[in-house]
LONULO-485238 format. One record per atom (N, C-alpha, C, O): x, y, z; residue in one letter. Coordinates in steps of 0.001 Angstrom, whole numbers, padded with zeros to 6 digits, always signed. Atoms other than C-alpha are relative to their C-alpha. Example, Ala and Ser with C-alpha at 12.3 -4.5 7.8 and 13.67 -1.06 7.14 Angstrom:
2
+000890-001190+000000A +012300-004500+007800A +000900+001200+000000A +001936+001181+000665A -000820-001190-000060S +013670-001060+007140S -000770+001090+000730S -000261+002198+000899S 
***
This chain:
59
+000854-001168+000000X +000000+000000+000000X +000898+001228+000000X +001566+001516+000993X -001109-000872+000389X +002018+002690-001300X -000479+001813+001100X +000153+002858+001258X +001019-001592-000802X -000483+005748+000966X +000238-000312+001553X +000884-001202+002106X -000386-000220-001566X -000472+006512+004484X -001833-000612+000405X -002903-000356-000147X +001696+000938+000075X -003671+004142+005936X -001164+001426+000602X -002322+001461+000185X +000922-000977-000188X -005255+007554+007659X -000428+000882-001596X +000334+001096-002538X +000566-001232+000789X -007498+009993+005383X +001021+001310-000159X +001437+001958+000801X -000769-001577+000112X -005423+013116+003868X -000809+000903-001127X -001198+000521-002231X +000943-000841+000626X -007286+015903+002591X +000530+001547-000999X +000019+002469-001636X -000753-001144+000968X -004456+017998+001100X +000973-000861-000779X +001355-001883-000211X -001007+000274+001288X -002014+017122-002188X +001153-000987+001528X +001208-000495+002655X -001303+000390-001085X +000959+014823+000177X +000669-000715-000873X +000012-001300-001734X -000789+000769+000588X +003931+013204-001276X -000255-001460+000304X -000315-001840+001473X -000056+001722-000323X +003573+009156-001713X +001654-000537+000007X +002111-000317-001115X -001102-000164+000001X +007241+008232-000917X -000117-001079-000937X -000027-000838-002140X +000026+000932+000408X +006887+004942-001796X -000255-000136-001793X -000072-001236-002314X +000134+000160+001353X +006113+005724-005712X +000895+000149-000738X +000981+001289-000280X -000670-000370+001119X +008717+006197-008528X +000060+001737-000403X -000800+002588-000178X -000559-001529-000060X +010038+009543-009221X -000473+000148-001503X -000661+001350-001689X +000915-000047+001120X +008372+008998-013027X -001029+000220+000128X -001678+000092-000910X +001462-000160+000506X +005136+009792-012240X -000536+000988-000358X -000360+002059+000222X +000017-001468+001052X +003761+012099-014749X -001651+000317+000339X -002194+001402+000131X +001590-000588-000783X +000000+012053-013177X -000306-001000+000991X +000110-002137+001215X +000899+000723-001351X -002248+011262-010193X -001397+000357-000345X -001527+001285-001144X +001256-000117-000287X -005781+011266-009872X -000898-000217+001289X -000663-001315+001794X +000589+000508-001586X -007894+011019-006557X -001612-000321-000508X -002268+000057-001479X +001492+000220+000082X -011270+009643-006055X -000557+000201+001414X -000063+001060+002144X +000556-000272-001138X -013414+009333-003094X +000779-000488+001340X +000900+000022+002454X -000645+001065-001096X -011571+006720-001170X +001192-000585-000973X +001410-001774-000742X -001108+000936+001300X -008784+005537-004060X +000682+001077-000681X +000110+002155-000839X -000876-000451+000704X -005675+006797-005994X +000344-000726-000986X +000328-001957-000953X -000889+000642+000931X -003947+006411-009305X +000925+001168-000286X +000823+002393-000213X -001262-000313+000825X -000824+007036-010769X +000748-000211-001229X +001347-001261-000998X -000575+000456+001072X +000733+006648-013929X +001637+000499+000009X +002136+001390+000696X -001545-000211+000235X +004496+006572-015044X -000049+000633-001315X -000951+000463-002136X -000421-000155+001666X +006140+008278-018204X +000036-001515-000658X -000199-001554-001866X -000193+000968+000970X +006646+004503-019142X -001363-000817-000072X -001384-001919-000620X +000865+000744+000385X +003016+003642-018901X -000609-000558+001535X -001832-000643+001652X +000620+000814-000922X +002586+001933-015400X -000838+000602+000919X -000675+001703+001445X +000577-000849-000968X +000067+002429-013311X -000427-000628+001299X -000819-001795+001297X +000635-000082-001385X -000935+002675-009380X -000972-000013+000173X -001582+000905-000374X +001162-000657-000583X -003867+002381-007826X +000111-000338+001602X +001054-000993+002045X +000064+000184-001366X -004733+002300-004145X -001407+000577+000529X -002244+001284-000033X +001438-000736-000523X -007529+003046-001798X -001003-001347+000958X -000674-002451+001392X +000643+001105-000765X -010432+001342-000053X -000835-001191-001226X -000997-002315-000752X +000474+000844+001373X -012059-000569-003576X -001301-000790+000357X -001425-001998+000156X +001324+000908-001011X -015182-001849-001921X -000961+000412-001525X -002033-000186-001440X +000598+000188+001586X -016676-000932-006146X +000707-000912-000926X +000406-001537-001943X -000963+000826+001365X -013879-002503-007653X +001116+001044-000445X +002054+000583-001095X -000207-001257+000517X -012564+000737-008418X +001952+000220-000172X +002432+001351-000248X -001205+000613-000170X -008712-000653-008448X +000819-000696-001334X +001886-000646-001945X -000517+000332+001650X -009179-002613-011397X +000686-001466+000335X +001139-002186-000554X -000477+001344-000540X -008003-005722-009302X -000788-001259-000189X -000389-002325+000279X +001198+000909+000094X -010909-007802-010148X -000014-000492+001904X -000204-001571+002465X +000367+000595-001661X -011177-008363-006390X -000668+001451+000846X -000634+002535+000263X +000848-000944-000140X -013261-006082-004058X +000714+000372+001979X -000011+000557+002956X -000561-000272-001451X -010512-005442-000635X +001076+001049-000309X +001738+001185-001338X -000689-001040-000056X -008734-002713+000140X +001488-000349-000388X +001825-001528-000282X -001132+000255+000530X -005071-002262-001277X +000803+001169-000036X +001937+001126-000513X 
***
C-alpha cells in the first residue's frame, strides 16, 4: 500500500512511488498514478472494484 492508511485531505507526497510519475488522480476513497513509461498505481479502499483488481478489498 504505497499511501499513508489515515485519510489526507491535502495534495501529500507518496514516498513509496517512482520519481516517473507524470500524473495522479484522486477519487473518493482511491488513488492512481501513472508513469512516463506507462505503469500504473492504484490504491484506496475498492469496496466498487474501483482498483481494477478484479477483487473487491482494500489495497
Amino acid at each position: 500500500q504505497p499511501a499513508p492508511a489515515a485519510d489526507v485531505y491535502v495534495p501529500t507526497p507518496v514516498p513509496s512511488l517512482p520519481s516517473s510519475v507524470d500524473a495522479v488522480a484522486a477519487g473518493h476513497y482511491h488513488s492512481l498514478a501513472v508513469s512516463s513509461a506507462g505503469e500504473v498505481w492504484a490504491w484506496g479502499r475498492n469496496e466498487e472494484g474501483q482498483l481494477g483488481r478484479g477483487l473487491q478489498a482494500p489495497r
